[in-house]
C-alpha positions as CSV (number, residue, x, y, z in Angstrom):
1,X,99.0,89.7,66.4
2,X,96.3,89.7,69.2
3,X,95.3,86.0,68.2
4,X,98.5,85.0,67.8
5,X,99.3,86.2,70.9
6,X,96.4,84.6,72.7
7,X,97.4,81.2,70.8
8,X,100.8,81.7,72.5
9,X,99.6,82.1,76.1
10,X,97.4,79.0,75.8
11,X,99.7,76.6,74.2
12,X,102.3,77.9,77.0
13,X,99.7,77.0,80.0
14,X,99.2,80.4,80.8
15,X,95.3,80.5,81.6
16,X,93.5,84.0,82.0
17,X,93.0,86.7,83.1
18,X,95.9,88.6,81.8
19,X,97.5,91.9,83.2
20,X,99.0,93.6,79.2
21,X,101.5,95.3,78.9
22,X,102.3,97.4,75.7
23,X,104.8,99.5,75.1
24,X,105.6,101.8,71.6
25,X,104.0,99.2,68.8
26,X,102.7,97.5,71.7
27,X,99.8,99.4,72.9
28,X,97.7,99.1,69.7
29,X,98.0,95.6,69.5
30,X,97.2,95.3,73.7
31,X,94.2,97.2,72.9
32,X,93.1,95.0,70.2
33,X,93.4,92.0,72.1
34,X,91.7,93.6,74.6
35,X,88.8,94.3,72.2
36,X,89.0,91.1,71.2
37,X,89.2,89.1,74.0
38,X,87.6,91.3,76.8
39,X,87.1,88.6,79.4
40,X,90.9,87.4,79.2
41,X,91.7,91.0,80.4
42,X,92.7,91.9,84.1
43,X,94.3,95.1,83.6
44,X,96.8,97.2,81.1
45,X,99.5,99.0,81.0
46,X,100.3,100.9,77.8
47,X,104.2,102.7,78.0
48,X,103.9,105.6,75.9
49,X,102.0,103.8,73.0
50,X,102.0,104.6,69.4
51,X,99.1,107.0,69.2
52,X,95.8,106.2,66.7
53,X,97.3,108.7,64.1
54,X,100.7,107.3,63.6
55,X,100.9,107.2,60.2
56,X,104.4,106.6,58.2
57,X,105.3,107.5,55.1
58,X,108.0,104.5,53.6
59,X,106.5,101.5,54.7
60,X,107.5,99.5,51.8
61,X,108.9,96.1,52.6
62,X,108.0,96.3,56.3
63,X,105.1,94.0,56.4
64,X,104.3,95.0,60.3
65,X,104.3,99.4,58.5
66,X,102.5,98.0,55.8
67,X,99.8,96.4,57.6
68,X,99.8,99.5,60.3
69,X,96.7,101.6,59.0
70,X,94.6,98.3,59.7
71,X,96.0,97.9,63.1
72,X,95.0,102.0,64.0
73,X,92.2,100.8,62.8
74,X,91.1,97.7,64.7
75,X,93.1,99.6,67.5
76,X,90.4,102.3,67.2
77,X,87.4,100.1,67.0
78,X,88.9,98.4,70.2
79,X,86.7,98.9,73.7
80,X,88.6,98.4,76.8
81,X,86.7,95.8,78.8
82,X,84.8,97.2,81.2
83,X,85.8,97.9,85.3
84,X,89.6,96.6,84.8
85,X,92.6,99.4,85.9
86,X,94.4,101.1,82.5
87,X,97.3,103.1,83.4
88,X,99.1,105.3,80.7
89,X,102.4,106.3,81.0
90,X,103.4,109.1,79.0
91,X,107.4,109.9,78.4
92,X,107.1,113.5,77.9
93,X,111.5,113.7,77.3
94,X,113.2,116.4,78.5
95,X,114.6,118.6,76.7
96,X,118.2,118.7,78.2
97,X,119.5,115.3,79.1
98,X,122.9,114.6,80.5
99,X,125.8,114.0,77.8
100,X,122.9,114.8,75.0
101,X,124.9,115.7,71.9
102,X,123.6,118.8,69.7
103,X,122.0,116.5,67.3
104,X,119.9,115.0,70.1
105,X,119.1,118.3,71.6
106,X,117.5,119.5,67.9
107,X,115.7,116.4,67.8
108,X,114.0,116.6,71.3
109,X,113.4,120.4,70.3
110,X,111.7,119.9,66.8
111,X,109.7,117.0,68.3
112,X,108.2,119.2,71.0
113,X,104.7,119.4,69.1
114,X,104.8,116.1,68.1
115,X,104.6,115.3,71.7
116,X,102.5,117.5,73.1
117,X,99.9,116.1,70.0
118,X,100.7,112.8,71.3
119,X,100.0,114.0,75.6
120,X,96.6,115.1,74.1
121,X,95.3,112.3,72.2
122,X,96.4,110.3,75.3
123,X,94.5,112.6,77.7
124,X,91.3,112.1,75.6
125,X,91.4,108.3,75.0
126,X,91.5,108.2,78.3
127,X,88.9,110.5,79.4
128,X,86.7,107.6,77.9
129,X,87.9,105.0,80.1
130,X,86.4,105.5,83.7
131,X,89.0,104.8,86.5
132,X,91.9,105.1,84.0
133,X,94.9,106.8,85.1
134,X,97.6,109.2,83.1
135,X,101.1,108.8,84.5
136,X,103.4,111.4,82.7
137,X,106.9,111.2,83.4
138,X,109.7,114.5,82.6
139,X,113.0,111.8,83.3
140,X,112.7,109.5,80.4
141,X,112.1,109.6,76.3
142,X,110.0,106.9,74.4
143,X,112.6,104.4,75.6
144,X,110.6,104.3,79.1
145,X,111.2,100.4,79.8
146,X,115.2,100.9,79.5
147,X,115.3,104.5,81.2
148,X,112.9,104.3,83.9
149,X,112.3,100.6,84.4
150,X,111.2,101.2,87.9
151,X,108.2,103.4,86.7
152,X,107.2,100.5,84.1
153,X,107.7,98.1,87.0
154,X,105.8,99.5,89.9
155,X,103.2,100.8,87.4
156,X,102.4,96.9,86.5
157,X,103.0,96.2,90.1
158,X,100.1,98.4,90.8
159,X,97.7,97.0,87.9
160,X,98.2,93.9,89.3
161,X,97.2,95.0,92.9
162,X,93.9,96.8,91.6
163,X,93.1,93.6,89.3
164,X,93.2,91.2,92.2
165,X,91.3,93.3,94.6
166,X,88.6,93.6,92.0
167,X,85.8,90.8,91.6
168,X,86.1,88.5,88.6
169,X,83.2,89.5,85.7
């Protein structure tokens, strides 16, 4: 995905340095690229990312599931380029949302550990990462880009900012 994606950018005319953003999915394959190609990297955003222990247990059929332990993996392996911003936004969904039916009330209960797990592994990826920054938001689910697109928005706005006030490598 990472090379593909790079092949993309350059066939479209768009030169580096690149500000990525990856959101779900995304952020393991924005981190790969970013291990892959650390001097095309500007800055990242990742939008609450699918975490380095996502696992899933039908995968059958779904090439991009059935090729997921590899990307964890690679995702893993991945070092974020050196001296560039990283901002993380975590969606940590609250529990009562307006018109939420029962069903997804019981949902947003029984996930509670899951995410809590997931506000953890993020704290301690980034702990690694000098400058990074943890941005947890209480107003939106995992769906971040379609119920807080102003966070996602200003958040790149601000990647961007840092990244241009920051001498090239």
């Amino acid at each position: 995905i990472a090379a593909e994606l790079r092949r993309a950018l350059l066939s479209a005319g768009i030169a580096p340095p690149y500000i990525l953003v990856g959101a779900s999915f995304g952020g393991p394959y924005v981190r790969v690229f970013a291990g892959m190609y650390p001097d095309d990297v500007a800055g990242m955003v990742l939008v609450d990312p699918t975490t380095d222990n996502q696992r899933f247990d039908d995968a059958a059929g779904v090439p991009a599931l059935e090729s997921w332990p590899d990307t964890l993996d690679q995702s893993r392996a991945s070092r974020v380029p050196s001296g560039i911003p990283v901002f993380l936004i975590d969606a940590v969904s609250p529990l009562e949302v307006p018109f939420a039916t029962e069903a997804i009330r019981t949902l947003r209960t029984n996930n509670r550990q899951e995410i809590e797990a997931d506000s953890l592994e993020y704290r301690r990826w980034l702990d690694g990462i000098p400058g990074s920054r943890l941005m947890v938001t209480h107003r939106s689910g995992h769906n971040v880009p379609i119920e807080q697109p102003e966070l996602v928005i200003a958040t790149i706005r601000q990647v961007v900012d840092e990244a241009t006030l920051r001498p090239r490598r």
